[in-house]
C-alpha positions as CSV (number, residue, x, y, z in Angstrom):
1,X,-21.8,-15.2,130.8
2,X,-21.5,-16.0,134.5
3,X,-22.2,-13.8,137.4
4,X,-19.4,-11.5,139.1
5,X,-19.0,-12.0,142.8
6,X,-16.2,-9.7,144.5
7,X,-17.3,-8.9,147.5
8,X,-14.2,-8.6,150.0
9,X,-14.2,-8.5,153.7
10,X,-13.8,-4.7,154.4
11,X,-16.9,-4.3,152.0
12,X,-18.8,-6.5,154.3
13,X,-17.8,-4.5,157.0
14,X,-18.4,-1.6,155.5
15,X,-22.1,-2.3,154.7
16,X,-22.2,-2.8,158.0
17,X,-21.1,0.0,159.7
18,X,-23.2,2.0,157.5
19,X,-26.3,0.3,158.9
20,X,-24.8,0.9,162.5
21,X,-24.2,5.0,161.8
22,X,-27.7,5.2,159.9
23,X,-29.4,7.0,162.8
24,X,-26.3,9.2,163.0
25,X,-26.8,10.4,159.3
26,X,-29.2,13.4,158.1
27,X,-28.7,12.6,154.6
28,X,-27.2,10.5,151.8
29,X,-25.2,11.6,148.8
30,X,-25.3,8.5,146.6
31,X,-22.2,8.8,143.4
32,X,-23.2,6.7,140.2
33,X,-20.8,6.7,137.0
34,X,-22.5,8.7,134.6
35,X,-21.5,6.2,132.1
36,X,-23.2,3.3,133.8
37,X,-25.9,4.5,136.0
38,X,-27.8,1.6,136.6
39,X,-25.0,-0.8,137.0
40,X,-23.4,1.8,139.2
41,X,-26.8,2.1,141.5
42,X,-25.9,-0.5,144.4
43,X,-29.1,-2.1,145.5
44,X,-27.2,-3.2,148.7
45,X,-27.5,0.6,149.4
46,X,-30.9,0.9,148.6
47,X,-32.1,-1.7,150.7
48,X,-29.4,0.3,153.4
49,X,-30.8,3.9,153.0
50,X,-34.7,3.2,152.7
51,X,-36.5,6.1,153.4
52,X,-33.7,8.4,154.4
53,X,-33.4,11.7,152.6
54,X,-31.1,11.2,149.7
55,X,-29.4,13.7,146.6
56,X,-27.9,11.4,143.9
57,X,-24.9,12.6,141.8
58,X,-23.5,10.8,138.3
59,X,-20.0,11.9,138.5
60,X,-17.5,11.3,135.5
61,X,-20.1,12.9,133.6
62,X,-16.9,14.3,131.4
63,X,-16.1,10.8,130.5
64,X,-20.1,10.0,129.6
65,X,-22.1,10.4,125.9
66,X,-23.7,14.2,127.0
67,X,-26.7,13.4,125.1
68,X,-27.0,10.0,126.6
69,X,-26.6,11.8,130.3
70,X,-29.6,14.1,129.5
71,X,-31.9,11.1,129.0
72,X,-30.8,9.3,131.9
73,X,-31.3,12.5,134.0
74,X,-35.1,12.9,132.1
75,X,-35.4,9.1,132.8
76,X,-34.5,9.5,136.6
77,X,-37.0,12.4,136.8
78,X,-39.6,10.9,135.2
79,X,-39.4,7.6,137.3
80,X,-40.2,9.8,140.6
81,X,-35.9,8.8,141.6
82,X,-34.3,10.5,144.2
83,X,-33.2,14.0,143.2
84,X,-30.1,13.5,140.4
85,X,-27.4,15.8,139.5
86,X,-24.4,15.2,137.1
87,X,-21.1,16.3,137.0
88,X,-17.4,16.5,136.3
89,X,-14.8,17.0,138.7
90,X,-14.6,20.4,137.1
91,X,-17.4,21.4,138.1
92,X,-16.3,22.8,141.7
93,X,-19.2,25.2,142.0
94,X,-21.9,22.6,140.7
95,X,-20.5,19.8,143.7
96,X,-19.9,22.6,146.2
97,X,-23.9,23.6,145.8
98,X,-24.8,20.1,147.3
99,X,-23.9,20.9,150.3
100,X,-26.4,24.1,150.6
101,X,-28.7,21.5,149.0
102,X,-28.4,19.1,152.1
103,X,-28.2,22.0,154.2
104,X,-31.7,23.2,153.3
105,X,-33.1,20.0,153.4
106,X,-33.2,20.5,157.5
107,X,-33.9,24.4,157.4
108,X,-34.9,24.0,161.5
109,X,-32.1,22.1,162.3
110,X,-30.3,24.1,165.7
111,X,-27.6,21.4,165.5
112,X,-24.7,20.1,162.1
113,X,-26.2,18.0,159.8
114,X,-24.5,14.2,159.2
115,X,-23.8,13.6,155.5
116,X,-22.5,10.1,154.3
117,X,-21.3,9.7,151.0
118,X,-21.9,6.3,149.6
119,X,-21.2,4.5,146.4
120,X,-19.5,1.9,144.6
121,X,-15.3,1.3,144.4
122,X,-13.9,3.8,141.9
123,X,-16.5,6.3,141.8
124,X,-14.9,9.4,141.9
125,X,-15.9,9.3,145.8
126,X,-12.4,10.7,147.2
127,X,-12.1,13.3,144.5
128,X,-15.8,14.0,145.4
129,X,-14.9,14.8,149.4
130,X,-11.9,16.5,148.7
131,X,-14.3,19.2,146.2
132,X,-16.4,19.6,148.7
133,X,-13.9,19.9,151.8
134,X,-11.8,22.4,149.2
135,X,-8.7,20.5,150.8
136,X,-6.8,16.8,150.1
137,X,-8.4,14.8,152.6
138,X,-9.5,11.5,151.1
139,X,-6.7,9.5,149.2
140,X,-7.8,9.2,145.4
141,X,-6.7,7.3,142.6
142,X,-7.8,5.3,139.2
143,X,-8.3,1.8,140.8
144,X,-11.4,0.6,143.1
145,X,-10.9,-0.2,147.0
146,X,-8.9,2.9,148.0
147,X,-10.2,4.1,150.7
148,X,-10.4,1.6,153.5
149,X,-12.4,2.7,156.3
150,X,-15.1,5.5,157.5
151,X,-13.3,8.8,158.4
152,X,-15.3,12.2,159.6
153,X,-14.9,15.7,157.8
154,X,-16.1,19.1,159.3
155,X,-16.9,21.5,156.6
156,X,-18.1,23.7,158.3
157,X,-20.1,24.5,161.7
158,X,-23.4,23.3,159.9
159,X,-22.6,20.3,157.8
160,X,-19.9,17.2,158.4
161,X,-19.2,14.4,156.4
162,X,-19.2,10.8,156.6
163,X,-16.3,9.1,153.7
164,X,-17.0,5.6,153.5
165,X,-15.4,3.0,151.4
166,X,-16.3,2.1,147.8
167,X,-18.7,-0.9,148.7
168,X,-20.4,-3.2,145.9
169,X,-22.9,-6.1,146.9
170,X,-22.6,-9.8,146.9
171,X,-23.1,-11.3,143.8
172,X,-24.2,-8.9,140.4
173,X,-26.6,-11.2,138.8
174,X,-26.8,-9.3,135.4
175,X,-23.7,-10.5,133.9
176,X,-23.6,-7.5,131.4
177,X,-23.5,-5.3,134.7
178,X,-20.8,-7.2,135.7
179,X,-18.7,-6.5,132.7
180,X,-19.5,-2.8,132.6
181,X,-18.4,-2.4,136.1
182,X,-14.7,-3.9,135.5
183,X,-14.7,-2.3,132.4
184,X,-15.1,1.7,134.0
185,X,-12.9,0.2,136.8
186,X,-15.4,-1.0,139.8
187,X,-14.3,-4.3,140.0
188,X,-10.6,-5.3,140.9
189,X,-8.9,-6.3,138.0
190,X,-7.8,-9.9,139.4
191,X,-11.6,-10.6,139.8
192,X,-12.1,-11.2,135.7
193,X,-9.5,-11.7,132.5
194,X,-8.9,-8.6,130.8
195,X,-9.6,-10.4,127.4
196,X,-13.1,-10.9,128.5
197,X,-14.1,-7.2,130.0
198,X,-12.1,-6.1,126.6
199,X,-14.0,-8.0,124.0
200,X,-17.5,-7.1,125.8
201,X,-16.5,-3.8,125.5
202,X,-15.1,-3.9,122.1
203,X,-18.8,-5.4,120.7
204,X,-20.7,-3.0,122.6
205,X,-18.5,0.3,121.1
206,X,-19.0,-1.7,117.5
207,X,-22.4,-1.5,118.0
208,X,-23.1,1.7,119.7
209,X,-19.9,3.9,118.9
210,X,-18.4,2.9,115.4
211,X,-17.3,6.0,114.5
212,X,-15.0,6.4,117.7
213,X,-13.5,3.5,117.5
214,X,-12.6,4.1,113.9
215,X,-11.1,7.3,114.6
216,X,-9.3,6.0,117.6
217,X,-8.3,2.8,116.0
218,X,-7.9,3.7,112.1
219,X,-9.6,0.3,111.5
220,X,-11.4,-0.9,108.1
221,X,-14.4,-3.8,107.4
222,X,-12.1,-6.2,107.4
223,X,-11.6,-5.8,111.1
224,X,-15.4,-5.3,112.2
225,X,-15.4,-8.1,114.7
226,X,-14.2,-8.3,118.0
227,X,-11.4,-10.6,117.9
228,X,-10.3,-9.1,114.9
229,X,-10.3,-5.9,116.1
230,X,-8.7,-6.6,119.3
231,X,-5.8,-7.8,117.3
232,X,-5.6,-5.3,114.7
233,X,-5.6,-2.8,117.9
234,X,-2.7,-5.0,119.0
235,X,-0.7,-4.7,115.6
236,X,-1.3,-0.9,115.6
237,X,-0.4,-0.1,119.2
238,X,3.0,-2.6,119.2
239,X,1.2,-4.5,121.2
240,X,3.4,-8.2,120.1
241,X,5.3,-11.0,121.7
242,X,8.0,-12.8,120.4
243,X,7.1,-14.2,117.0
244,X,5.1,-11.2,116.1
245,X,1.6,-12.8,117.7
246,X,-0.9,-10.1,119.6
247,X,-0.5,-10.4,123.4
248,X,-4.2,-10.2,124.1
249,X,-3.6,-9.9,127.9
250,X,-1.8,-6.4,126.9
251,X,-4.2,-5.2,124.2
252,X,-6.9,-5.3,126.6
253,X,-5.2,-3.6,129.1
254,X,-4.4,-0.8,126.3
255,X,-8.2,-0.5,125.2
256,X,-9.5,-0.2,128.8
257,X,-7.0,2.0,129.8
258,X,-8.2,4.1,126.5
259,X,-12.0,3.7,127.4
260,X,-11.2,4.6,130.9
261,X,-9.7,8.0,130.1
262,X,-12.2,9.0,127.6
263,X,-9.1,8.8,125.0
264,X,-11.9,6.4,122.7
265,X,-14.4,9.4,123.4
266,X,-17.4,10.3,125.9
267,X,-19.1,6.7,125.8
268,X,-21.9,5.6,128.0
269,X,-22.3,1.7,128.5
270,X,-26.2,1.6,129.1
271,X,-29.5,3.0,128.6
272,X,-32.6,2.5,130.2
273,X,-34.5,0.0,127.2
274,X,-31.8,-2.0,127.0
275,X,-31.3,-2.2,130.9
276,X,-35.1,-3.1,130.8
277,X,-34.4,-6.1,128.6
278,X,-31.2,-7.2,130.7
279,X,-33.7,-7.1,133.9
280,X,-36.4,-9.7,131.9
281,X,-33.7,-12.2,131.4
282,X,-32.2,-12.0,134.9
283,X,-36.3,-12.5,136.3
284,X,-36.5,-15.2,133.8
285,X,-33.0,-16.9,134.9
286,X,-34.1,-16.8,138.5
287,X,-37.6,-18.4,137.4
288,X,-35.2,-21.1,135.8
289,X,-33.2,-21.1,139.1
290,X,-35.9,-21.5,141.5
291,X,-37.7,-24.3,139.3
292,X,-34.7,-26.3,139.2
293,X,-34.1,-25.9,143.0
294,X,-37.8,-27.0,143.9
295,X,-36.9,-29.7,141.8
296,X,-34.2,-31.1,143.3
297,X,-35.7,-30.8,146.5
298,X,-38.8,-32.5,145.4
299,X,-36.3,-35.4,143.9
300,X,-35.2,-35.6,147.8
301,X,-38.7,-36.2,149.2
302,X,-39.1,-38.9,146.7
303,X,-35.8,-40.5,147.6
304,X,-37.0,-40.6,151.0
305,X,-40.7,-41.7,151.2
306,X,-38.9,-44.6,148.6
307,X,-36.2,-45.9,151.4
């Protein structure tokens, strides 16, 4: 599987400006998707924030396996991680008791505290601000790169906010990150073939959520692989082109659009053994990586003591 890279300018610029406001900012409020933490966990931003105080929140934790949630908050405890949280965007009262979390964090502060909210595209970041703010301030909506630029809230005398864009980093070397991000919507859809994100998803939800898809899907053995399921999905949902073949490109659409929802079910994507796993074979491709780049640049020194 090759790497994702969508890294587009404003996101640049946006990683930027946050470096420029950091001595401006009290403390961070970091969203991850409750259904991918860890690929949702920007290291960009943790190389950003370093030691600043920080709360962490896994929103679209309606959308997420509730058991699964429990042992990534357990996991996140238990690995000394910045405080962690989860919640749904019904849960008003739960989001709105961040901000007396933040708030206490600087009990002698005489002056507002500065809180950014940071995370990847597609977060639930607007929806997030406009909780908190108890008014529509931030622009929301189901796609990633929304909001544009850095804009100020005053909640109240005590406590303003800092919106910034949804920002992701340079180049996701686990590829199976990289297909769970477009699949919950991270990644803009131009930046990988629908097909693709759809059939990684489609093996994963064999594996891990059979039962959903078989109550979703009304599918039998015979259609227990991915292709075939993506095309029985495709007969079922009138998803055809002329001749009666499955238009794939639509299908997959469908299916995401499904998982997106939570129309499949309350799905989570990763858990922390199998992230662990994931993180061996990324060290091991960079080993490969490096070897081959030493290589090549010992092959150069040769080539030149030779002429």
């Amino acid at each position: 599987m090759a790497q994702i890279q969508w890294f587009p300018g404003h996101m640049h610029k946006t990683a930027k400006e946050i470096r420029e406001n950091l001595s401006q900012v009290d403390v961070f409020v970091e969203l991850l998707d409750a259904r991918i933490p860890f690929s949702s966990d920007n290291p960009l931003l943790t190389e950003i924030l370093g030691t600043k105080p920080s709360i962490r929140v896994m929103t679209r934790a309606d959308l997420a396996d509730p058991q699964r949630t429990v042992y990534w908050l357990e996991w996140f405890k238990k690995n000394n991680q910045a405080a962690v949280v989860a919640v749904s965007q019904k849960d008003r009262e739960k989001i709105g008791v961040l901000v007396t979390q933040c708030r206490a964090l600087f009990p002698d502060s005489k002056t507002p505290i500065t809180v950014m909210v940071v995370g990847i595209p597609n977060v639930g970041k607007s929806t997030f601000i406009n909780i908190l703010a108890q008014r529509a301030i931030a622009k929301t909506g189901n796609e990633p790169a929304i909001t544009k630029m850095q804009q100020r809230i005053q909640l109240d005398h005590s406590v303003a906010l800092l919106d910034t864009p949804g920002v992701l980093w340079p180049n996701v070397e686990n590829a199976s990150s990289g297909f769970r991000l477009a699949a919950t919507g991270a990644i803009r859809e131009t930046a990988m073939s629908h097909a693709d994100v759809a059939l990684f998803l489609v093996r994963f939800l064999l594996a891990d959520y059979p039962q959903l898809l078989t109550s979703r899907y009304e599918f039998g053995s015979g259609e227990a692989e991915p292709e075939r399921l993506l095309e029985h999905i495709g007969r079922l949902r009138g998803c055809l082109k002329a001749g009666g073949k499955v238009d794939t490109d639509r299908v997959s659409r469908l299916l995401l659009n499904d998982f997106r929802s939570g129309s499949i079910g309350r799905i989570t994507l990763e858990m922390p053994e199998m992230i662990l796993v994931e993180q061996q074979e990324v060290e091991k491709l960079r080993e490969e990586k490096a070897a081959k780049k030493a290589a090549r640049k010992q092959g150069w020194k040769d080539r030149s003591r030779n002429d």
